[in-house]
C-alpha positions in Angstrom: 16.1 1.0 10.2 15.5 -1.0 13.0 19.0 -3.8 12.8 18.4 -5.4 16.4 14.9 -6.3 15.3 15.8 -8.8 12.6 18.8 -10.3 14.0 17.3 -13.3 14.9 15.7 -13.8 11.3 16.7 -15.9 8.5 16.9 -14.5 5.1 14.2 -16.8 3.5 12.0 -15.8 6.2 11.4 -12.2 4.2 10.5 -14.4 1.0 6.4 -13.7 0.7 3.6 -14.5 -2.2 3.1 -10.6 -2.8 7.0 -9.9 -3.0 7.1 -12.4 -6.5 3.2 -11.4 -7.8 5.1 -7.7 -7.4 7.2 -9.0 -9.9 4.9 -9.8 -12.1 4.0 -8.1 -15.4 0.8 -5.2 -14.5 -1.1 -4.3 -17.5 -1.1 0.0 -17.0 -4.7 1.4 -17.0 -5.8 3.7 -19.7 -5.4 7.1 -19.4 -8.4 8.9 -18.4 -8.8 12.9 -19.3 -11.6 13.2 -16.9 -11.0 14.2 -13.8 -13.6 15.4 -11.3 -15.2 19.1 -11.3 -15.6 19.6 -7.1 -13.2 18.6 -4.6 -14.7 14.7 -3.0 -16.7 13.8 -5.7 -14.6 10.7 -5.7 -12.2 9.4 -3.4 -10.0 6.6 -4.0 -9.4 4.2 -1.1 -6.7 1.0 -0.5 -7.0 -0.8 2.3 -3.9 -3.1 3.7 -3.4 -5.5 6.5 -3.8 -7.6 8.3 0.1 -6.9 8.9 1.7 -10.2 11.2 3.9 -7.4 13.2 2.0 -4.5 14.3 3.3 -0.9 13.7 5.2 0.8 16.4 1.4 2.2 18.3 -0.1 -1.5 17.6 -1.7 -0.8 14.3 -2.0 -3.3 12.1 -4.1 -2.1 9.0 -3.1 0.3 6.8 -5.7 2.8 5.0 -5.0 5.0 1.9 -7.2 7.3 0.8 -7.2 10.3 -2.5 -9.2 12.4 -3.8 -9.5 12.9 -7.0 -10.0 16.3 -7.5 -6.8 17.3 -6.2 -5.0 14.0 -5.9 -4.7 14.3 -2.5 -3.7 11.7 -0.4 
């Protein structure tokens, strides 16, 4: 995306703790038939940062959040 940004970086530099626990094996979680009657009943929310580069307008968290209901993100 962005080739002059990483010219300067070694390949082992991209190595991280999360990239081999990503590899790891997840246990799936069990399918639930309930699902929420009204629209924000329950919102999901994933929260990730501190990133060590900040995004192109300085942010350096990223927030995710769903709704239930609709599966909205």
């Amino acid at each position: 995306m962005f080739p002059l940004s990483f010219k300067d970086m070694v390949v082992s530099d991209f190595q991280s703790k999360v990239c081999q626990f990503a590899k790891h094996y997840h246990t799936s979680f069990p399918i639930n038939s309930m699902k929420c009657s009204q629209p924000f009943t329950l919102i999901h929310f994933d929260i990730w940062g501190l990133a060590k580069i900040p995004y192109i307008h300085g942010a350096r968290w990223f927030v995710t959040f769903i709704n239930d209901y609709s599966r909205t993100t």
